[in-house]
C-alpha positions in Angstrom: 6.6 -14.8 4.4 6.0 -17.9 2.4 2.9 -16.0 0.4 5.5 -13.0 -0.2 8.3 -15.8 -1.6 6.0 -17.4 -3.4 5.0 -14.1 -5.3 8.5 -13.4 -6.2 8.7 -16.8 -7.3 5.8 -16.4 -9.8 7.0 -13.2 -11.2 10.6 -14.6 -11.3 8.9 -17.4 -13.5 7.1 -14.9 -15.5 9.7 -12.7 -16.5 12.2 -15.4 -17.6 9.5 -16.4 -20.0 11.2 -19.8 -20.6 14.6 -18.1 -21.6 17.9 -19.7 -19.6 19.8 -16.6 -20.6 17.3 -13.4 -19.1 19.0 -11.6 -16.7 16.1 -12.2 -14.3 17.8 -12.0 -10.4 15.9 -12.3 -7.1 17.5 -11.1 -3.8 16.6 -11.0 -0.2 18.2 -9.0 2.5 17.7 -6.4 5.3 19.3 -3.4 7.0 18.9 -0.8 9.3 18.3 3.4 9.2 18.3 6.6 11.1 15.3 9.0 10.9 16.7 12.2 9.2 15.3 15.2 7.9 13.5 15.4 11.4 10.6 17.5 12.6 10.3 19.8 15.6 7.4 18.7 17.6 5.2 20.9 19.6 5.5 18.6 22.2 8.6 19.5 24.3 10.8 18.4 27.0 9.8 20.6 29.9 11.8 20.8 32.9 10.9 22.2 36.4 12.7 22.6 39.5 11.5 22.2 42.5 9.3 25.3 43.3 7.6 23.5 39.9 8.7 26.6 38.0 10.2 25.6 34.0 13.8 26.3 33.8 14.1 24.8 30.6 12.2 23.6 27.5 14.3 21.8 24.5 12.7 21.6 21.5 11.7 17.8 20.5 13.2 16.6 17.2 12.1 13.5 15.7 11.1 10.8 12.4 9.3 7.6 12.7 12.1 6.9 9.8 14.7 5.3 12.3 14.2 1.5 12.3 15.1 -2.0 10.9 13.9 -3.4 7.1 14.1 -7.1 5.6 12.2 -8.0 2.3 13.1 -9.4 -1.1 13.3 -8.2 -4.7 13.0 -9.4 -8.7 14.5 -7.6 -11.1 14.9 -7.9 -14.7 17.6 -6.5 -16.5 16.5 -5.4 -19.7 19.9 -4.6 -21.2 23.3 -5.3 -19.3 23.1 -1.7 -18.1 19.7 -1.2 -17.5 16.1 -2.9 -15.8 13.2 -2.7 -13.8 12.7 -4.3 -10.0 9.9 -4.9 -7.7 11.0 -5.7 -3.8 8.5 -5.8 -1.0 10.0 -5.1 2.6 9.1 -5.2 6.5 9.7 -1.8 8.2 10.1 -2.4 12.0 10.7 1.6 13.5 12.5 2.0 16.4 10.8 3.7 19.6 11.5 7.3 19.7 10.9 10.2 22.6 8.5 12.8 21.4 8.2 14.9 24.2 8.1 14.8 28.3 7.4 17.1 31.3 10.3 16.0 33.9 11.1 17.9 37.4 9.6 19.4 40.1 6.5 17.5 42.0 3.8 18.0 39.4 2.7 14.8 36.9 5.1 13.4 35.2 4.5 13.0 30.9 6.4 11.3 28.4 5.2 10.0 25.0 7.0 7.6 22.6 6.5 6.7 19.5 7.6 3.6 16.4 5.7 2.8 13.6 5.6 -0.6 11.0 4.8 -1.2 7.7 5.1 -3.4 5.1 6.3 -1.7 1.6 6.3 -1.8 -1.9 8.8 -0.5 -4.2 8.9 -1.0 -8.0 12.0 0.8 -9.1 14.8 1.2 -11.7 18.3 -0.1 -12.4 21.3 1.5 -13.4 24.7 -1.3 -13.0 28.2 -1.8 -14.4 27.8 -5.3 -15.4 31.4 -6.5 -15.6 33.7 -7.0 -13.2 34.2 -8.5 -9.1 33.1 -5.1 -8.1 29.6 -3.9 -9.8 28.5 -0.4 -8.5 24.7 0.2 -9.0 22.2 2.8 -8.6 18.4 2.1 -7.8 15.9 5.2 -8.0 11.6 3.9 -7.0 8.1 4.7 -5.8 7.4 3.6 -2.2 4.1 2.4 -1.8 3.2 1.2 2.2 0.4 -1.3 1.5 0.2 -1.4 5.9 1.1 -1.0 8.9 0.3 2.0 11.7 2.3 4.2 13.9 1.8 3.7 17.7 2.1 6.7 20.4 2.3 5.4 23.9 2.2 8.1 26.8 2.4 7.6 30.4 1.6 9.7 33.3 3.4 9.6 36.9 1.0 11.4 39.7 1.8 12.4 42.8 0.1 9.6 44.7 2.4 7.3 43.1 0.2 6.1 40.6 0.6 5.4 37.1 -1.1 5.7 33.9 -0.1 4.1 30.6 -2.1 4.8 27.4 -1.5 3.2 24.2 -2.9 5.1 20.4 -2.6 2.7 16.8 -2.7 5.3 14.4 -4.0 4.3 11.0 -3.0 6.4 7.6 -4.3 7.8 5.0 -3.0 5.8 1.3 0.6 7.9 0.8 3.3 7.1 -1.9 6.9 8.2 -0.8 10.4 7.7 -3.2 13.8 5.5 -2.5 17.0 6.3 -4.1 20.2 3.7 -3.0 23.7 3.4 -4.2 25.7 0.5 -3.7 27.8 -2.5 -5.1 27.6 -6.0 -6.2 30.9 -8.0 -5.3 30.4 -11.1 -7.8 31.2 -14.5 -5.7 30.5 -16.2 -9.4 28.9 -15.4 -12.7 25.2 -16.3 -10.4 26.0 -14.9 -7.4 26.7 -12.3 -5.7 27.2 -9.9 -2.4 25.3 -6.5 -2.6 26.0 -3.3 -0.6 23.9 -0.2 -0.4 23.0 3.0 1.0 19.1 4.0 0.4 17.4 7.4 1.2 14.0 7.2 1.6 11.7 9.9 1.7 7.8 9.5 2.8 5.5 10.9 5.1 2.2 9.8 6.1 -1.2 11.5 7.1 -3.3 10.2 9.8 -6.5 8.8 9.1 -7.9 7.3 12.1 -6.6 5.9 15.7 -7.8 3.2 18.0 -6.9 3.6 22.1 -6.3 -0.1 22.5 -4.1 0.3 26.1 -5.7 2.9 29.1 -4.9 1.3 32.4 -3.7 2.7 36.1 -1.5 1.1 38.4 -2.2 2.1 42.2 0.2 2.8 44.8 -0.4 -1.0 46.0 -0.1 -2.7 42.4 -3.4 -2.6 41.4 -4.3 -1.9 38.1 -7.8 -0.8 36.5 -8.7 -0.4 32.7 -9.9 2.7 32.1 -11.3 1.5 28.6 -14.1 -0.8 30.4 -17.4 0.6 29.9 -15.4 3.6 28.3 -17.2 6.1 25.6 -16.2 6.3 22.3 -15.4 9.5 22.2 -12.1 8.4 24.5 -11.2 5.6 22.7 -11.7 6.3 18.9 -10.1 9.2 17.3 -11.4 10.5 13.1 -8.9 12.7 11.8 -9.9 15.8 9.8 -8.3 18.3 7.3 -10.7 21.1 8.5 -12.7 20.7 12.0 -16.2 22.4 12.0 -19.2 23.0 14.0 -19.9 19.6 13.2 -17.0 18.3 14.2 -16.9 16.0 17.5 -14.9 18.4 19.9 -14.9 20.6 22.7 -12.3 23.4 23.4 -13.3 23.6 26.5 -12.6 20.0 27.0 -9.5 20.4 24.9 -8.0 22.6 27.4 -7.7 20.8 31.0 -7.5 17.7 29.8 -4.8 15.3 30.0 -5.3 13.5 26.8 -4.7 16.7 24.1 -0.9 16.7 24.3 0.2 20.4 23.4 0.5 20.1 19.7 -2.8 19.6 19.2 -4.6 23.0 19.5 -8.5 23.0 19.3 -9.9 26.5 18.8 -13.2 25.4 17.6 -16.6 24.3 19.8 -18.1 21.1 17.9 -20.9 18.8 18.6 -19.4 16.5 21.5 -20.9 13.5 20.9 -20.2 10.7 23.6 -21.2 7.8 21.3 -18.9 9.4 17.9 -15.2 9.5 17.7 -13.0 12.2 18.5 -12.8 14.5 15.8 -8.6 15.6 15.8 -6.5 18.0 13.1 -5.2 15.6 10.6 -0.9 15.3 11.5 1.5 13.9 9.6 4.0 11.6 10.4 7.5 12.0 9.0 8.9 8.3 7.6 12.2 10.0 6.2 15.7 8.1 6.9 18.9 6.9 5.9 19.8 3.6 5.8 22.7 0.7 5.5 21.6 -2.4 3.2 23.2 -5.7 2.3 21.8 -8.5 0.7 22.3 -11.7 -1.2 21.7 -11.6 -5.0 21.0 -14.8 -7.5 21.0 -14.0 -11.2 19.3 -16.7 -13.6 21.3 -17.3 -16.9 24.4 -15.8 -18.2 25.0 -12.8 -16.0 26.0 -11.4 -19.3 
């Protein structure tokens, strides 16, 4: 935090170029978002009864989108009308369900899901500059600069054990848009109160993951780590736009095991190496939401 303050100091200090009246402004804020434009994942709630037949499956909506956002911003209004901003913010995503298998007396699924990033958004200013009351309208290029999205899936058995698993997912370098409206309510001519509603659009591809959590918990507490001594092949995960022959996968493998949820099909025999990582179809994670801002704003100079 105080490298990211200190930046925004510095190009604060370089874009009022030694004038007192540049409408140079910093601001620092946060808010909070739903995920919309969701997508249906193949991943489903199934439901059985107690013969273990389904009875129901409900499709599974979702967007890594939903979450909480605080950063900070400098602008630079080039006229009173018009300018340019650069804001970098913290994206914390709130923990979603994508899919479970509930009912009956077979194993129980369920996999979650929350990402983070930190963002960068240069963007432009359209704003009333007179007035208490100064509607605005910001329109930028999202640019996540890090962060991963994290799948955790457990698994209830029948002998009352229980295994938790645990997937960072990294992705692939994606640019995504912003567009907010809002208003300014001026406390004085240097500061003032700012409002907004932001749409962000964004989706990322996956690039590579990392098992970091596999443990069981026995009946009696216990717990093992199924990652100790464990091959690559189970623990790192390379995905691919197009799997080949030389991929590292097995449909036969692919198809009793508990660790390809059902939206990842594999129709191809590959090389199986132990000692590579698992070769997977490249996903992509949808980052769209709508979200509620509010911030504090401090303009250098005359404000107009």
């Amino acid at each position: 935090m105080k490298k990211l303050l200190g930046l925004l100091s510095l190009s604060a200090a370089m874009l009022l170029g030694g004038q007192t009246n540049a409408q140079v402004y910093v601001r620092a804020g946060g808010g909070a978002g739903i995920g919309v434009n969701k997508d249906a994942y193949a991943v489903p709630d199934l439901r059985r009864d107690s013969n273990n037949l389904v009875v129901e499956q409900h499709t599974t909506f979702g967007s890594f989108g939903s979450g909480a956002r605080f950063g900070a911003a400098v602008g630079y209004m080039i006229t009173p009308y018009f300018g340019v901003e650069l804001s970098v913010y913290y994206f914390q995503g709130f923990k979603q369900d994508y899919g479970a298998t509930t009912g009956g007396s077979t194993t129980q699924y369920k996999r979650t899901g929350y990402s983070y990033q930190l963002r960068t958004l240069p963007s432009l200013i359209i704003q009333a500059p007179e007035g208490k009351f100064r509607p605005f309208a910001r329109f930028g290029v999202l640019i996540p600069v890090a962060g991963q999205a994290i799948i955790e899936e457990s698994w209830a058995f029948n002998n009352q054990s229980i295994r938790s698993k645990r997937t960072d997912i990294e992705g692939k370098f994606s640019v995504g848009f912003e567009s907010s409206i809002g208003v300014a309510y001026a406390i004085n001519d240097n500061l003032s109160i700012t409002l907004d509603v932001t749409h962000t659009a964004l989706r990322i591809k996956s690039s590579k993951g990392t098992v970091t959590v596999d443990e069981v918990e026995d009946a009696n507490g216990n717990v093992s780590n199924n990652l100790d001594g464990a091959d690559k092949i189970t623990t790192e995960i390379v995905f691919q736009d197009v799997l080949t022959r030389e991929s590292n996968i097995s449909k036969v493998l692919a198809s009793f095991s508990q660790d390809f949820p059902e939206d990842v099909v594999i129709g191809i025999d590959g090389t199986f190496d132990l000692d590579r990582p698992l070769n997977l179809p490249t996903q992509s994670s949808n980052s769209n939401s709508l979200s509620l801002n509010i911030g504090i704003q401090y303009s250098f100079g005359k404000t107009n």
